[in-house]
KEFIZA-388570 format. One record per residue (C-alpha): residue number from 1; x, y, z. Coordinates in steps of 0.001 Angstrom, whole numbers, always signed. Layout:
KEFIZA-388570
<romi num="NUM" xx="X" yy="Y" zz="Z"/>
...
***
This chain:
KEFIZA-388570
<romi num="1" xx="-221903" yy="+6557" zz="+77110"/>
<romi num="2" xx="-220386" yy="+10156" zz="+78567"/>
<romi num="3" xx="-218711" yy="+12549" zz="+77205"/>
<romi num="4" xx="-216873" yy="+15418" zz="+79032"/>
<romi num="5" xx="-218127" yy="+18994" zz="+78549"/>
<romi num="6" xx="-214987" yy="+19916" zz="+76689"/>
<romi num="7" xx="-215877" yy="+17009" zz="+74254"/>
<romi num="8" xx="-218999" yy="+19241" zz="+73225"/>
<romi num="9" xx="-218146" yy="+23046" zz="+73332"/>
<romi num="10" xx="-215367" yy="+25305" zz="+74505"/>
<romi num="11" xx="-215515" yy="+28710" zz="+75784"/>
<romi num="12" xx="-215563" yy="+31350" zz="+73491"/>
<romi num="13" xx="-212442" yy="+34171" zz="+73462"/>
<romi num="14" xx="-213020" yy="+36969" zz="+70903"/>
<romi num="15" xx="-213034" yy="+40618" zz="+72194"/>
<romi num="16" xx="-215111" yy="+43303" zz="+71325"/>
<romi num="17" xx="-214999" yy="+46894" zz="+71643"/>
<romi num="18" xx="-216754" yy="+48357" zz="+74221"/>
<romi num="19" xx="-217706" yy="+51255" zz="+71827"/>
<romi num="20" xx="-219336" yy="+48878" zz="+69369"/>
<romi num="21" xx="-221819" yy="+48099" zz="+72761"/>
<romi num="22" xx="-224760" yy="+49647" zz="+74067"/>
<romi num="23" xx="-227136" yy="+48750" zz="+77397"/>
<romi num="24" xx="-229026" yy="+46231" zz="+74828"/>
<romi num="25" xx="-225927" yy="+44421" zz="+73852"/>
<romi num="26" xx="-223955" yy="+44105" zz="+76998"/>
<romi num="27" xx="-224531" yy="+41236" zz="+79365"/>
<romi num="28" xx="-222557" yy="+41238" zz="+82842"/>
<romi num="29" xx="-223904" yy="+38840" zz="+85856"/>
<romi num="30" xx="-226406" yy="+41976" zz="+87228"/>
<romi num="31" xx="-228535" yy="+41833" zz="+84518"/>
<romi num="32" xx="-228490" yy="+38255" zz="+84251"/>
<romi num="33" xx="-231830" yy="+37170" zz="+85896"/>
<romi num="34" xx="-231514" yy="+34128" zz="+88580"/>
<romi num="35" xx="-233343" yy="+31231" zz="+88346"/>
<romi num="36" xx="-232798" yy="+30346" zz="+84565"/>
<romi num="37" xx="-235059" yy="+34045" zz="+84238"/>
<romi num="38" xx="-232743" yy="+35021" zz="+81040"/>
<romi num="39" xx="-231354" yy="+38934" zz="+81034"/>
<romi num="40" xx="-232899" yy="+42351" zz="+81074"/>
<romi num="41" xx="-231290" yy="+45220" zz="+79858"/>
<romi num="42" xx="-228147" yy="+46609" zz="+81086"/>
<romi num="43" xx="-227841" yy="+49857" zz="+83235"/>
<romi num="44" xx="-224387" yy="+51000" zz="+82217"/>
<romi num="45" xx="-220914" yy="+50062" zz="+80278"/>
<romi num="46" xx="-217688" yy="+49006" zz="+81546"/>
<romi num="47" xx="-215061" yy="+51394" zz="+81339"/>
<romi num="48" xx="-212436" yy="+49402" zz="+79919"/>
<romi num="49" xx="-211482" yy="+49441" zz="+75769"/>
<romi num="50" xx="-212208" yy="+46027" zz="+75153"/>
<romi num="51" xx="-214061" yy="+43001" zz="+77051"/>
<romi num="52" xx="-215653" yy="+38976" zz="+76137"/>
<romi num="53" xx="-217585" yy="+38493" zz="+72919"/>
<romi num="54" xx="-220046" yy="+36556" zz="+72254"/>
<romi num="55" xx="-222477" yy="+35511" zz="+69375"/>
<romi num="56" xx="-226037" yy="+34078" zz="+68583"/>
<romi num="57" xx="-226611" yy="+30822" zz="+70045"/>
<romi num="58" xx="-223779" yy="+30522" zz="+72385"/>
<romi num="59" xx="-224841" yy="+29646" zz="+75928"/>
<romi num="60" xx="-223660" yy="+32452" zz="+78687"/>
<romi num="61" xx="-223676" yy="+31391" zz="+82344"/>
<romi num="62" xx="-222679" yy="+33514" zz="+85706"/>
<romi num="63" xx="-219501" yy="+32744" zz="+86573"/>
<romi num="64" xx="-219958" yy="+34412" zz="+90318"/>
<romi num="65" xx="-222390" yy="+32093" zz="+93033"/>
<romi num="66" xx="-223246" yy="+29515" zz="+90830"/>
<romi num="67" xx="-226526" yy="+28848" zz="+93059"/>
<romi num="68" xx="-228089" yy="+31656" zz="+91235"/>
<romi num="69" xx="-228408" yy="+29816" zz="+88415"/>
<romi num="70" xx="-228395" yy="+32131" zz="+85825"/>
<romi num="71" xx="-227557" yy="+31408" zz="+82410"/>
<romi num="72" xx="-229209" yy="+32810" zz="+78652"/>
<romi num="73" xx="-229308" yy="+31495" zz="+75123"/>
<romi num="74" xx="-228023" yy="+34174" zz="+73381"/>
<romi num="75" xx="-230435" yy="+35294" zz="+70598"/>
<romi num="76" xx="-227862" yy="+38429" zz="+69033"/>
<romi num="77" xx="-224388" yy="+38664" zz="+69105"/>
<romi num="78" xx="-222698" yy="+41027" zz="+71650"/>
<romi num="79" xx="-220272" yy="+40841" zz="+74509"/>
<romi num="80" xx="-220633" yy="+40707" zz="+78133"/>
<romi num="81" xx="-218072" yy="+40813" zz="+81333"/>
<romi num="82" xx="-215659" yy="+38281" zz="+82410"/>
<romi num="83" xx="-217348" yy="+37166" zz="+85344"/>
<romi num="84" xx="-219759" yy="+35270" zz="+82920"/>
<romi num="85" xx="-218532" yy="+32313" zz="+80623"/>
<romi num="86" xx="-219397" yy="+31957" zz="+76998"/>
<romi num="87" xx="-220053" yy="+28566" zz="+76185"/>
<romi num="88" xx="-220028" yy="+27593" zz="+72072"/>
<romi num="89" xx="-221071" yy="+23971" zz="+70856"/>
<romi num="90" xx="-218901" yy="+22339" zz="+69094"/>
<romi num="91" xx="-219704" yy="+20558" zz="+65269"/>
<romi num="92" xx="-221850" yy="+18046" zz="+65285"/>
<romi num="93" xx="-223592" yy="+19838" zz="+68641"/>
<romi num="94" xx="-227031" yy="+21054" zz="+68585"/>
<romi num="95" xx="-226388" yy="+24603" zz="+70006"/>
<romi num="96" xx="-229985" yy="+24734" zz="+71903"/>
<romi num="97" xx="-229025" yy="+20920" zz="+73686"/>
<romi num="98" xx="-226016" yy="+22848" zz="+74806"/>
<romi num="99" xx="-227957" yy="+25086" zz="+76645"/>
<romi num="100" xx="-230167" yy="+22958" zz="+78158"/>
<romi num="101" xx="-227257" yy="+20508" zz="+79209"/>
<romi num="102" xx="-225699" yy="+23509" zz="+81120"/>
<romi num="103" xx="-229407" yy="+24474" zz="+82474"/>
<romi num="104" xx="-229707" yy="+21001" zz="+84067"/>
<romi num="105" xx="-229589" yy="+21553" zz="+87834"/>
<romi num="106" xx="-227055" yy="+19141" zz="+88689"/>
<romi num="107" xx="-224909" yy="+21159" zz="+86267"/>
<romi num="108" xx="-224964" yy="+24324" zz="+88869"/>
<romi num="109" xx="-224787" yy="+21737" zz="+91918"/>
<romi num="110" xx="-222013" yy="+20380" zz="+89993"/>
<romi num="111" xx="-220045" yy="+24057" zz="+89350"/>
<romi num="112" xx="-221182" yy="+25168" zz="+92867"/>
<romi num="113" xx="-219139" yy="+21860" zz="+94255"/>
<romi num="114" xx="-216028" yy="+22516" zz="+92478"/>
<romi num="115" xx="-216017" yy="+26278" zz="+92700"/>
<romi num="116" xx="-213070" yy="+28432" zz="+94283"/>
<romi num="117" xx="-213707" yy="+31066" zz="+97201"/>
<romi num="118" xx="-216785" yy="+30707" zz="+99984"/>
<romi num="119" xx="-218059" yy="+34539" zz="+100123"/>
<romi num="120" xx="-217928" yy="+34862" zz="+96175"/>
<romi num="121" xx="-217371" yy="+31397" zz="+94768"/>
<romi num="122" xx="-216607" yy="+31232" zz="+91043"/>
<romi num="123" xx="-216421" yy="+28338" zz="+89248"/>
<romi num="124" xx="-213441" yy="+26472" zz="+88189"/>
<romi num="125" xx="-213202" yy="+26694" zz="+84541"/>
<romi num="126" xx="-211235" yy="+23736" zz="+84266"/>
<romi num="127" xx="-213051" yy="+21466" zz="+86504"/>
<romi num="128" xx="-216351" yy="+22660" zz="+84711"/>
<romi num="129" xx="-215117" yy="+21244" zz="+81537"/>
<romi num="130" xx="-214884" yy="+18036" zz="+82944"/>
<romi num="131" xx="-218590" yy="+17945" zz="+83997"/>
<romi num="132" xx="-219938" yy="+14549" zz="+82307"/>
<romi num="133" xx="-222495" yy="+15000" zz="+80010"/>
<romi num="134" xx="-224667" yy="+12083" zz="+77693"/>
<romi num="135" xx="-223428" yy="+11032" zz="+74554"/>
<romi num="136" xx="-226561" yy="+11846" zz="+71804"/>
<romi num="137" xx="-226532" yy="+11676" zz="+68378"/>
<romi num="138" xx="-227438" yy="+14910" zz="+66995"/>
<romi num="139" xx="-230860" yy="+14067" zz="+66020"/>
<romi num="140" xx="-231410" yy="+12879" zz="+69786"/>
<romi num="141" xx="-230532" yy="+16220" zz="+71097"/>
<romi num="142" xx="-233011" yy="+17988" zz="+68501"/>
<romi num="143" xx="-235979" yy="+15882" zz="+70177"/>
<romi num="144" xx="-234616" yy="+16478" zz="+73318"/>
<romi num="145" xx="-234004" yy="+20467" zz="+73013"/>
<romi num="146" xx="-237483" yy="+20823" zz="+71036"/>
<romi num="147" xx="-239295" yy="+19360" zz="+73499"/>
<romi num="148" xx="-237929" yy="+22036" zz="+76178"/>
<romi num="149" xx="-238275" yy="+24742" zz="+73941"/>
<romi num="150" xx="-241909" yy="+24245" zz="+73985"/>
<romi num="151" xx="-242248" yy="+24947" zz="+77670"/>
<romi num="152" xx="-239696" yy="+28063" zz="+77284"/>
<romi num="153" xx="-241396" yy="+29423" zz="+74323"/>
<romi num="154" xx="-244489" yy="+29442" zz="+77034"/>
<romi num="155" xx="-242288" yy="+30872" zz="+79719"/>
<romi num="156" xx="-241157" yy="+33552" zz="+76993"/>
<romi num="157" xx="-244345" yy="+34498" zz="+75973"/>
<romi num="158" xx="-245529" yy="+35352" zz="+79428"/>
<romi num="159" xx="-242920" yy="+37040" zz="+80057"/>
<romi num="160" xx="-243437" yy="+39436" zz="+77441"/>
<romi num="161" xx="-247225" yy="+39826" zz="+78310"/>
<romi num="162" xx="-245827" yy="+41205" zz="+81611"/>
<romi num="163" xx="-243108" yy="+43052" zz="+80388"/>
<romi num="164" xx="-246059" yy="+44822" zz="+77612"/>
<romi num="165" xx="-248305" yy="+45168" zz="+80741"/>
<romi num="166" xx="-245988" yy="+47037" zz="+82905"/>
<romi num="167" xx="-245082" yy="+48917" zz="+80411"/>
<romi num="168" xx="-248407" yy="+50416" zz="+79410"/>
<romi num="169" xx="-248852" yy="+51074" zz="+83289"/>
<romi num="170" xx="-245747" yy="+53287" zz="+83096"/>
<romi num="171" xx="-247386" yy="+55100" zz="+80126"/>
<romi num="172" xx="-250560" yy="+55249" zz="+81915"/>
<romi num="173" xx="-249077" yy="+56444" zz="+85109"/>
<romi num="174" xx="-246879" yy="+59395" zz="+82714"/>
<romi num="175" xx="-249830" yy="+60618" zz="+81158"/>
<romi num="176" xx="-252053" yy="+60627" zz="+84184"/>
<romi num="177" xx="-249749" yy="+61894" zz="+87304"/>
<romi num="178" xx="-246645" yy="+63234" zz="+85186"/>
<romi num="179" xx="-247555" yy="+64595" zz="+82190"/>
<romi num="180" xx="-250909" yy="+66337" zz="+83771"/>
<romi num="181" xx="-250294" yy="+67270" zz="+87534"/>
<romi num="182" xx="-253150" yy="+69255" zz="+88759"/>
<romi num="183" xx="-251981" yy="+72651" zz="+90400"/>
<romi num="184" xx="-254388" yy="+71891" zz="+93502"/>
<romi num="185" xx="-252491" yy="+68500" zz="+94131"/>
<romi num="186" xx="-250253" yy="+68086" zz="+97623"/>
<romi num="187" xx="-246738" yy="+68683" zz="+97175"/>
<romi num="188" xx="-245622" yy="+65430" zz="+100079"/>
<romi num="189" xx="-243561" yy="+62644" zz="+100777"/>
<romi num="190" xx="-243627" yy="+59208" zz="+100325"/>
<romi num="191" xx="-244259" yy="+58801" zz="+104274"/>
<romi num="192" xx="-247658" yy="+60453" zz="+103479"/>
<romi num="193" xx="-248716" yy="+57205" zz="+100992"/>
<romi num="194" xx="-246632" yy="+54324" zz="+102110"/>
<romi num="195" xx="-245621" yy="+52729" zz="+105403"/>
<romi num="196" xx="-241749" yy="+51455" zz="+105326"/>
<romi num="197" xx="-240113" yy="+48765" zz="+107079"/>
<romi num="198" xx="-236293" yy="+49343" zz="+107046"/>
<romi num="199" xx="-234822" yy="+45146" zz="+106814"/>
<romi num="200" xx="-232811" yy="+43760" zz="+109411"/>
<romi num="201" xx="-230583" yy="+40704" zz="+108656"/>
<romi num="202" xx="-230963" yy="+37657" zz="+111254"/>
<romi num="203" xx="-228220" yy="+35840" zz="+112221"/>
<romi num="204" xx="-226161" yy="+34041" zz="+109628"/>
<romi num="205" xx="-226140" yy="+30394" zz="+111488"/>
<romi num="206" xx="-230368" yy="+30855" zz="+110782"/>
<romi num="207" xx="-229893" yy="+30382" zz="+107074"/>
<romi num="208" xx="-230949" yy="+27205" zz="+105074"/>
<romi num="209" xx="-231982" yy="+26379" zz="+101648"/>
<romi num="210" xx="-233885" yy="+23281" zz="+103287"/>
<romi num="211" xx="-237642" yy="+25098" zz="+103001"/>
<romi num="212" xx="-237442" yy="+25772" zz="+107367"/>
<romi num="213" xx="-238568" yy="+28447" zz="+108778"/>
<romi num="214" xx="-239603" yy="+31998" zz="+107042"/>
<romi num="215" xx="-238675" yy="+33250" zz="+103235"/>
<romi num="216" xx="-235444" yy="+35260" zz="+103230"/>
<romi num="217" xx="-234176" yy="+37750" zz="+101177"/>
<romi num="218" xx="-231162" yy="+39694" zz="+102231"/>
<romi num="219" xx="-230674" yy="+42152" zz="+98988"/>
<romi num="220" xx="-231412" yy="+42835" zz="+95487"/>
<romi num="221" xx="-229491" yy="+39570" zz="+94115"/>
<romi num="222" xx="-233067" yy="+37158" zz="+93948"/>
<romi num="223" xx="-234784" yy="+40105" zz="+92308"/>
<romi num="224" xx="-236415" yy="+38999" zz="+88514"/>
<romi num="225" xx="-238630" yy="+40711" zz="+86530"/>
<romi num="226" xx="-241203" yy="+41571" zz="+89509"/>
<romi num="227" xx="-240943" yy="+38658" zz="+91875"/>
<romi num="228" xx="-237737" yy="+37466" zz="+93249"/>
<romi num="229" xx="-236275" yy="+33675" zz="+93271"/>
<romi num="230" xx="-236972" yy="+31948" zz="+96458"/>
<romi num="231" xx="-233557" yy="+30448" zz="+97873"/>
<romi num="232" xx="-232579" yy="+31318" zz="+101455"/>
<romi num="233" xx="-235061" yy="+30879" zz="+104736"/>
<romi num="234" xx="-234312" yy="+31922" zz="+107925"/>
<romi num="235" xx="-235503" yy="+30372" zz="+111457"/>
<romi num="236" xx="-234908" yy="+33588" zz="+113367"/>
<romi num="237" xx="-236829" yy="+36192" zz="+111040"/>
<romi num="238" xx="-236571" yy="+39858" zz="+112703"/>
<romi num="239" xx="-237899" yy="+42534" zz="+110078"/>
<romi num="240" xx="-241180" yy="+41308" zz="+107864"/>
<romi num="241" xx="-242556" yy="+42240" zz="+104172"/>
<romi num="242" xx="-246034" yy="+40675" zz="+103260"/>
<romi num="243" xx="-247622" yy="+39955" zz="+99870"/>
<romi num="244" xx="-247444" yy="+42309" zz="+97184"/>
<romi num="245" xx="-245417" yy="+44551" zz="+99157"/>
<romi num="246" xx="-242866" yy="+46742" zz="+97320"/>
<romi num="247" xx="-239075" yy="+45407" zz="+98218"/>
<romi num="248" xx="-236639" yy="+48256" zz="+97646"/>
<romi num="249" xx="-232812" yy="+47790" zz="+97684"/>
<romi num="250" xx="-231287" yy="+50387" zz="+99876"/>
<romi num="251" xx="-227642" yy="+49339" zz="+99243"/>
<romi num="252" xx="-226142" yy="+50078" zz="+95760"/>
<romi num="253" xx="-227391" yy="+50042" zz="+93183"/>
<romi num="254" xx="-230372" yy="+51933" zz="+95507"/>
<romi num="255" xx="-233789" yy="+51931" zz="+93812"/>
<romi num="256" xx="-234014" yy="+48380" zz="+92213"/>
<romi num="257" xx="-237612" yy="+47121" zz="+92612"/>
<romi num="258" xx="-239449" yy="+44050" zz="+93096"/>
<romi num="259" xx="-242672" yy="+42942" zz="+94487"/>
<romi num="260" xx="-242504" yy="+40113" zz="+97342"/>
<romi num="261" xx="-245232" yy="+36947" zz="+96336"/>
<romi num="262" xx="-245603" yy="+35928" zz="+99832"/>
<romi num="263" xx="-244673" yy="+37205" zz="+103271"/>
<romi num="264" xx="-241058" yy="+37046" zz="+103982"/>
<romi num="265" xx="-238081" yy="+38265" zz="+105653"/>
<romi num="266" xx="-235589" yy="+41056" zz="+104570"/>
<romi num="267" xx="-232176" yy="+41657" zz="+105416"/>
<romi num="268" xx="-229859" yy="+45110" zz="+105232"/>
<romi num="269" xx="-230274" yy="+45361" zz="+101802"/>
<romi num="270" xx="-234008" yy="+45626" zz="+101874"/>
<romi num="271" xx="-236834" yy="+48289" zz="+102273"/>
<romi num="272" xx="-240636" yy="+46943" zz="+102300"/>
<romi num="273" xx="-242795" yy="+49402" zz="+101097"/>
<romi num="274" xx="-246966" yy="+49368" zz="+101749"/>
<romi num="275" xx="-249924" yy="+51470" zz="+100817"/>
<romi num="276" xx="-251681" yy="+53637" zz="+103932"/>
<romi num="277" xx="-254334" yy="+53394" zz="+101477"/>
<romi num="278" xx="-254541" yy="+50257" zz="+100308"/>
<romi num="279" xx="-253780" yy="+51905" zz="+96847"/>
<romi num="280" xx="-250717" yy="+49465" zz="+96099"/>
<romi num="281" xx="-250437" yy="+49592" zz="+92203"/>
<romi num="282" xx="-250133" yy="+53379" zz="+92652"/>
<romi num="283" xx="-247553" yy="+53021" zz="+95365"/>
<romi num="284" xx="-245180" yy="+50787" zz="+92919"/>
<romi num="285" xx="-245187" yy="+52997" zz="+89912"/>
<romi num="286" xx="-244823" yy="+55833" zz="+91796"/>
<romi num="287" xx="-241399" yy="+53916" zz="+93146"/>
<romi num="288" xx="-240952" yy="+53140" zz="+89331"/>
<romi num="289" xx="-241036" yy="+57196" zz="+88978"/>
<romi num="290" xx="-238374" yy="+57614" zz="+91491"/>
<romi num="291" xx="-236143" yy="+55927" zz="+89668"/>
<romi num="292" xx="-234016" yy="+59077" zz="+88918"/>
<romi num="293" xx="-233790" yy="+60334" zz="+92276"/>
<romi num="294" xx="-232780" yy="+57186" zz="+93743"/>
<romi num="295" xx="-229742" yy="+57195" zz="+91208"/>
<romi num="296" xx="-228449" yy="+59789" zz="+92836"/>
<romi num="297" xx="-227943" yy="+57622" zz="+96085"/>
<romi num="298" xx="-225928" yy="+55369" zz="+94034"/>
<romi num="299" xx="-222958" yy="+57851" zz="+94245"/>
<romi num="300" xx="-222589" yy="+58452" zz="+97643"/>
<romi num="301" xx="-221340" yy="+56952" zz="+100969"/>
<romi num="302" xx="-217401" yy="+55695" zz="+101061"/>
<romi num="303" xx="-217590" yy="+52534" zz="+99060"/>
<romi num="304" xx="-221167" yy="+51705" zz="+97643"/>
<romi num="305" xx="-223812" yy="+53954" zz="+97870"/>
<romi num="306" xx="-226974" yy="+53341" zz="+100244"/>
<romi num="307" xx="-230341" yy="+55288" zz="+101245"/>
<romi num="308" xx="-231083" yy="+55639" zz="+104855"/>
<romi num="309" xx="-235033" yy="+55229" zz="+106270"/>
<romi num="310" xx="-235447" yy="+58727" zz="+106589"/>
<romi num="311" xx="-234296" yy="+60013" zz="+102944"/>
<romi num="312" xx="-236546" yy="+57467" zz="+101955"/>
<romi num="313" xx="-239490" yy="+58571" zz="+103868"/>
<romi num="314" xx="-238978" yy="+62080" zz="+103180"/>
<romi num="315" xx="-238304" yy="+61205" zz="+99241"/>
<romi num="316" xx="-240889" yy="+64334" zz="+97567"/>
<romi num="317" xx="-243605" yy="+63489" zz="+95960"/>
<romi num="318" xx="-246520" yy="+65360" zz="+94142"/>
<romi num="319" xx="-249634" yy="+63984" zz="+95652"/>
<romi num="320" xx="-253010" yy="+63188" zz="+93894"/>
<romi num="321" xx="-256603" yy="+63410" zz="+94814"/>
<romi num="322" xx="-258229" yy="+60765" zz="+95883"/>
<romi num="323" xx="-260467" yy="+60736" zz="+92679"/>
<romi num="324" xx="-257751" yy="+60104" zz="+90387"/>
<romi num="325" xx="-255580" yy="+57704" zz="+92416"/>
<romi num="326" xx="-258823" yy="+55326" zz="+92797"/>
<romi num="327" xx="-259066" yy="+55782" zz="+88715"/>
<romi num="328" xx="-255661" yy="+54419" zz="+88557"/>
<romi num="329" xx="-255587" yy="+51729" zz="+90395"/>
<romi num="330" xx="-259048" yy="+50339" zz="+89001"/>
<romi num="331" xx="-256912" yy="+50409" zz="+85561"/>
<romi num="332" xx="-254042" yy="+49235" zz="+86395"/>
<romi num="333" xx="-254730" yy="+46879" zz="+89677"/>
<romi num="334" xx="-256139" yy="+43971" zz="+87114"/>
<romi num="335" xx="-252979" yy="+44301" zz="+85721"/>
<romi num="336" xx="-250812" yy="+43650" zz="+88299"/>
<romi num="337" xx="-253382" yy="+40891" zz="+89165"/>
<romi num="338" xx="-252674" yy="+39381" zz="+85401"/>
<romi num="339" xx="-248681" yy="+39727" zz="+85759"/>
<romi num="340" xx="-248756" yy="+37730" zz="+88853"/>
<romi num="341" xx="-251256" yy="+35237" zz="+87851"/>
<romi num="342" xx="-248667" yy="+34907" zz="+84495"/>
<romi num="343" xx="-246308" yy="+34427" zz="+86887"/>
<romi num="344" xx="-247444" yy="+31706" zz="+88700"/>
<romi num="345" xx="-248078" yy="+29969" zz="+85464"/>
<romi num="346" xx="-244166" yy="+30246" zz="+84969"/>
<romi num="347" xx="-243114" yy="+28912" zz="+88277"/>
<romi num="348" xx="-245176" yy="+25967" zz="+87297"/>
<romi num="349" xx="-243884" yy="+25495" zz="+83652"/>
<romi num="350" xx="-240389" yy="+26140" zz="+85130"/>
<romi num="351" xx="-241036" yy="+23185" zz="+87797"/>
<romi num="352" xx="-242230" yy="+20712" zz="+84568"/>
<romi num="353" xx="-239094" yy="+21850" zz="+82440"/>
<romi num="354" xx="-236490" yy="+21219" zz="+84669"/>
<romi num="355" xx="-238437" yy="+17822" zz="+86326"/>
<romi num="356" xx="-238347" yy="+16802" zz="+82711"/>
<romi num="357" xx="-234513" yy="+17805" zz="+82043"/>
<romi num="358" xx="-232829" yy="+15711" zz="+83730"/>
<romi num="359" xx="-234933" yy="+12335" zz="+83119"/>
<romi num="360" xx="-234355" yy="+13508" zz="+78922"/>
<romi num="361" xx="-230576" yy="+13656" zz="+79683"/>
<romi num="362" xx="-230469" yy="+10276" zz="+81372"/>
<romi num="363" xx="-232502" yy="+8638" zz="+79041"/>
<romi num="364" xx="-235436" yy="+7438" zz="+81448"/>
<romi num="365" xx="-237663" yy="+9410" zz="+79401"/>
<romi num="366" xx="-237180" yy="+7867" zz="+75983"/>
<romi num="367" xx="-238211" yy="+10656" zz="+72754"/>
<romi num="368" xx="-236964" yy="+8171" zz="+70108"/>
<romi num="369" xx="-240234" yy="+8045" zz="+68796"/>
<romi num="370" xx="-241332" yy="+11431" zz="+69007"/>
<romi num="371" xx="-241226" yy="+13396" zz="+65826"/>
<romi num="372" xx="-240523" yy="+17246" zz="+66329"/>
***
């Protein structure tokens, strides 16, 4: 038995003011993570009085390129833009099935299919109501969501060993470099630590999804937490990052930051950034550092604002002796090495849950008999 989407939730329409918000409470599709990665927090407010509402336990889900996947189970109440849709399960719904229903794959191929415009598709809210879903009894959907909430509770954890690791990085990088600067250290540039590779998009007719040729990424939109989602390759590459290089957007918002996991291809949007020293860890938090000064990019040029190779070569920097940047990086190296190696774990519990969704939602697997 089926049921239509409709038959299970509808989309949520309160308002909230935009006063009652902060960066913690507001959700809008750029700080929606792809690849089922959740949310981070927000850089900024709308401007408007008013905008979408939602509340704990609803499901929200990009409206904007569905083939980003991105979509969060909302843990606090809050409101978010209108380019993502707030999903609430209906009585006799298990809220967490809901999500997991809408974070089946063949639920993005399915709003990808039936969305409206080519550069920016956005799905059709009517048509994605009439997505066919299976017909559980509530206490079906419990087995079903609990055993996928195992494997996310995993994901989750990890994810907030990394976010704890980086974090004390920062701090140690603060108290070492910007909190303490030596007088006798070099006033520079970034030129004098890193070597950067400007991208350069391929041709268009080179892109495929199919796994041929070389990792592509033309921007900022794969970018997670440190590594970004895998989705486009290219069979003509023309400008190169390797592993563990720093990827920099150049194009608005300038300074977003993400590490590449394997050698790959960057468009326009991109800037690869490598150690001369083979010093990388201190290369990335000194980009983390920069943050302010790249902010200021984000205001100029006509329509969005963009960094050029060399204002990003000449960016100033204070640098270091030797001695102390080889102190760092024996710190703080490891823990890069454990944030990756956390993140491979992921990418492997991801691959389990969502083999395992969609043979739950069709039955093949059978959790009858499983108690939770």
């Amino acid at each position: 038995m089926k049921y239509k989407l409709s038959d299970i939730c509808e989309y949520a329409k309160e308002k909230i003011k935009i006063s009652a918000l902060d960066e913690n409470t507001y959700i809008s599709t750029k700080n929606m993570l792809p690849n089922k990665g959740g949310i981070k927090q927000a850089t900024s407010l709308p401007v408007q009085e008013n905008t979408q509402a939602f509340m704990k336990n609803d499901v929200l889900v990009s409206n904007i390129r569905p083939y980003f996947k991105k979509i969060w189970f909302a843990t606090f109440n809050g409101g978010c833009s209108n380019d993502v849709l707030v999903f609430r399960a209906k009585k006799g719904i298990n809220s967490r099935f809901l999500h997991y229903v809408l974070a089946n794959d063949s639920f993005f191929n399915y709003s990808m299919a039936t969305s409206k415009g080519t550069k920016m598709p956005r799905g059709d809210k009517k048509a994605i109501m009439a997505y066919e879903v299976p017909k559980l009894s509530y206490r079906y959907q419990g087995k079903i969501a609990g055993i996928l909430e195992i494997i996310d509770d995993k994901i989750e954890l990890n994810n907030k060993i990394n976010k704890n690791l980086e974090q004390q990085a920062q701090a140690i990088y603060q108290q070492m470099f910007i909190d303490n600067p030596d007088p006798d250290w070099i006033e520079g540039s970034l030129s004098d630590i890193a070597n950067i590779t400007m991208g350069q998009s391929p041709s268009g007719s080179s892109y495929n999804e199919d796994g041929i040729g070389t990792i592509f990424f033309q921007g900022r939109a794969e970018f997670g937490f440190r590594f970004p989602t895998i989705r486009l390759y290219t069979t003509e590459p023309k400008r190169m990052a390797y592993a563990n290089d720093i990827l920099m957007s150049v194009r608005a918002p300038v300074g977003d930051l993400n590490v590449s996991h394997n050698d790959c291809c960057i468009g326009r949007g991109l800037a690869a950034i490598h150690s001369k020293t083979n010093h990388q860890s201190f290369v990335l938090y000194t980009m983390f550092s920069l943050k302010k000064q790249f902010n200021v990019f984000n205001g100029e040029g006509t329509v969005f604002g963009s960094i050029n190779r060399n204002s990003l070569n000449d960016m100033p920097i204070l640098i270091p002796d030797d001695e102390q940047i080889e102190k760092f990086e024996l710190i703080v190296a490891p823990m890069d090495a454990t944030i990756r190696n956390n993140y491979d774990e992921i990418c492997c519990l991801q691959a389990v849950r969502d083999s395992l969704l969609p043979r739950l939602m069709s039955g093949e697997l059978d959790v009858s008999d499983i108690d939770l």
